[in-house]
C-alpha positions in Angstrom: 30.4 12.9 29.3 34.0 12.0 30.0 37.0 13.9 28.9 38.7 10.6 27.9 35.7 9.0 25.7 36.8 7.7 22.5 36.9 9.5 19.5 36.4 8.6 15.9 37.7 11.4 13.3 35.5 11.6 9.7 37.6 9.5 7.7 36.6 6.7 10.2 33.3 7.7 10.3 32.4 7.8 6.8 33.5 4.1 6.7 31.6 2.7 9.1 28.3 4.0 8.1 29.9 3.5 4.2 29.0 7.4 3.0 31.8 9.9 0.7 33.4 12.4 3.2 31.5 14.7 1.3 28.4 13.2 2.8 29.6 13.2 6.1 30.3 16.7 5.6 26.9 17.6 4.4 25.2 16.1 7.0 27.0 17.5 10.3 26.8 20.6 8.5 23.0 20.1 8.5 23.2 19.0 12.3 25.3 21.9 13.6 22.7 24.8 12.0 20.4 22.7 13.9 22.5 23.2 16.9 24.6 20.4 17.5 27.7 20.7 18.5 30.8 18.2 17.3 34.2 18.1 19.5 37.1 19.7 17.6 40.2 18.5 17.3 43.8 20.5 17.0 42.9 22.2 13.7 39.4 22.7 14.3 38.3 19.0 12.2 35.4 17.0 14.0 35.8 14.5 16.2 32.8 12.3 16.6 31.8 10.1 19.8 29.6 7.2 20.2 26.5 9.7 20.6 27.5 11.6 17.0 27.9 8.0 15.5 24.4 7.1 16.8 22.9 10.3 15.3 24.9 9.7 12.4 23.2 6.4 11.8 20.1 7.6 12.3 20.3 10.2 9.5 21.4 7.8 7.0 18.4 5.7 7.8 15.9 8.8 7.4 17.6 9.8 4.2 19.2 6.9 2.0 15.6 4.4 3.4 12.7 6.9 4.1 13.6 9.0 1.8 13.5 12.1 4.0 15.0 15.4 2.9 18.5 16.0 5.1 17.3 19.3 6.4 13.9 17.0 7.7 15.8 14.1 8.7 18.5 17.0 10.8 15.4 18.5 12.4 13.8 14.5 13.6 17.0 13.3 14.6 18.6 16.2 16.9 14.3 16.2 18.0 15.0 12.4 18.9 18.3 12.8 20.5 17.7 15.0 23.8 20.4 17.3 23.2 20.5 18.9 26.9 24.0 16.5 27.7 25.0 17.4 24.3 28.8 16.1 23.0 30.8 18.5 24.7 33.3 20.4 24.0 36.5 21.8 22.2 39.4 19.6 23.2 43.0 21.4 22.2 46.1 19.9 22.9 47.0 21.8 26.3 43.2 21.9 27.0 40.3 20.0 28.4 37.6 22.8 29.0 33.9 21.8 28.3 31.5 23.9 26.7 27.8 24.4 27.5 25.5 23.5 24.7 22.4 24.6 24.1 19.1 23.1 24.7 17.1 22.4 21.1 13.5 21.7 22.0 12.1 19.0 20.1 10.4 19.4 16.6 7.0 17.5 17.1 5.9 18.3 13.6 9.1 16.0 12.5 8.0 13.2 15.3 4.6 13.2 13.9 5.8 13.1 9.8 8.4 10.8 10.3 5.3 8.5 12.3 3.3 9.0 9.1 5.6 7.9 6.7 5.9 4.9 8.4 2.6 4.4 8.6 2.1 5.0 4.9 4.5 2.3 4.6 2.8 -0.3 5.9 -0.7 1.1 4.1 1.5 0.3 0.9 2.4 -3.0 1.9 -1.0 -3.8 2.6 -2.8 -2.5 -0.2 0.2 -5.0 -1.9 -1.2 -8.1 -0.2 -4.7 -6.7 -1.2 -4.4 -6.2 -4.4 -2.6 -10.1 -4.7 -5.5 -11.2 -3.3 -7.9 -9.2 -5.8 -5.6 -10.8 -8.5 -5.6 -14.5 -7.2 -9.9 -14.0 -6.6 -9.9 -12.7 -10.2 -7.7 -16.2 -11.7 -10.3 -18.0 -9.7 -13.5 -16.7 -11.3 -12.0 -16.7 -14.8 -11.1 -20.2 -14.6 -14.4 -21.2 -12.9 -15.9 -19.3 -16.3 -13.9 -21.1 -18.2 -15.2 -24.6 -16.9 -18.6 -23.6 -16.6 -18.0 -22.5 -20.7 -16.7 -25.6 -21.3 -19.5 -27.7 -19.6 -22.3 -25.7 -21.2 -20.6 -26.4 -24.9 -20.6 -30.4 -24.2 -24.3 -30.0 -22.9 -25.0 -28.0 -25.6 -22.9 -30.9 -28.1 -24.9 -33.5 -26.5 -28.0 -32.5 -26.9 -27.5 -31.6 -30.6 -26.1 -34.8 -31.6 -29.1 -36.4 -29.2 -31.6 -34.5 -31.4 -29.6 -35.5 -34.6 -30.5 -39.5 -33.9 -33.5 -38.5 -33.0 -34.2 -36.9 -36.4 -32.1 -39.8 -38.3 -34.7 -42.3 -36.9 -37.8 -40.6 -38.0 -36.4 -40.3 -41.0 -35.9 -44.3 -41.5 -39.9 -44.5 -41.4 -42.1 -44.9 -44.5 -43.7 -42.0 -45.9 -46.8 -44.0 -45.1 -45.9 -45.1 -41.3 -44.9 -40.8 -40.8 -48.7 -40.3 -42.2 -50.7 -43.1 -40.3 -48.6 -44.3 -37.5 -48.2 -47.9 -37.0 -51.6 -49.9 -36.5 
């Protein structure tokens, strides 16, 4: 990493990724007990480069969308981010000395939850598209019940009023003709 990269200092940090400088705060805090290291400016505040911003990101992404713990979404994001090149060092006024940072091996437990969450996301989103289905299927047999209802009740009407002329026009015949028939 150069000595000359561009720094951003929290203030403008917390704006771009739109967080309190509480947040911020909370968060590198979180980072640096898992060993990252920030720059430092003259009175010991962070400075952040392009990598920190990038890590940033990431843990609002974890947190505020997946819903991941900050201690969790610390442990998957400095696991993600090989920290071997590190963001350097102290830089004082009169000084440009690096510092060596220490190599954090990457959490695979993390890798494999934060895999699993995702995955249970899209689970959820298909059981949603399954259970529309189940619905629309369902609407469809009720409604095809409902018309079969419908046509059994006019069979059922016809054949009662077909049985009521029937019965209206033995009834016309002679008590005789009923007895004997016609000859």
């Amino acid at each position: 990493m150069s000595k000359f990269e561009d720094a951003y200092w929290g203030k403008e940090i917390a704006e771009i990724l739109q967080i309190g400088d509480s947040t911020l705060r909370k968060w590198c805090l979180s980072l640096e007990n898992q060993g990252h290291i920030f720059m430092r400016g003259q009175h010991n505040s962070r400075a952040f480069v392009e990598r920190d911003l990038l890590i940033l990101r990431r843990m609002k992404e974890l947190i505020q969308n997946k819903g991941i713990t900050l201690e969790t979404a610390s442990e998957i994001v400095i696991s993600r981010f090989n920290q071997s090149e590190g963001t350097a060092s102290v830089l004082r006024e009169n000084t440009a000395e690096e510092q060596t940072l220490p190599v954090v091996p990457p959490v695979l437990q993390n890798e494999l939850l934060l895999d699993i969450l995702e995955r249970q996301e899209r689970l959820e989103e298909q059981n949603k598209q399954f259970l529309l289905m189940l619905e629309e299927q369902q609407n469809y047999i009720n409604n095809s019940l409902d018309k079969r209802d419908l046509q059994l009740m006019q069979a059922l009407k016809e054949s009662q009023e077909t049985k009521k002329l029937i019965a209206s026009t033995l009834e016309k015949k002679s008590f005789f003709e009923k007895i004997f028939g016609k000859r």
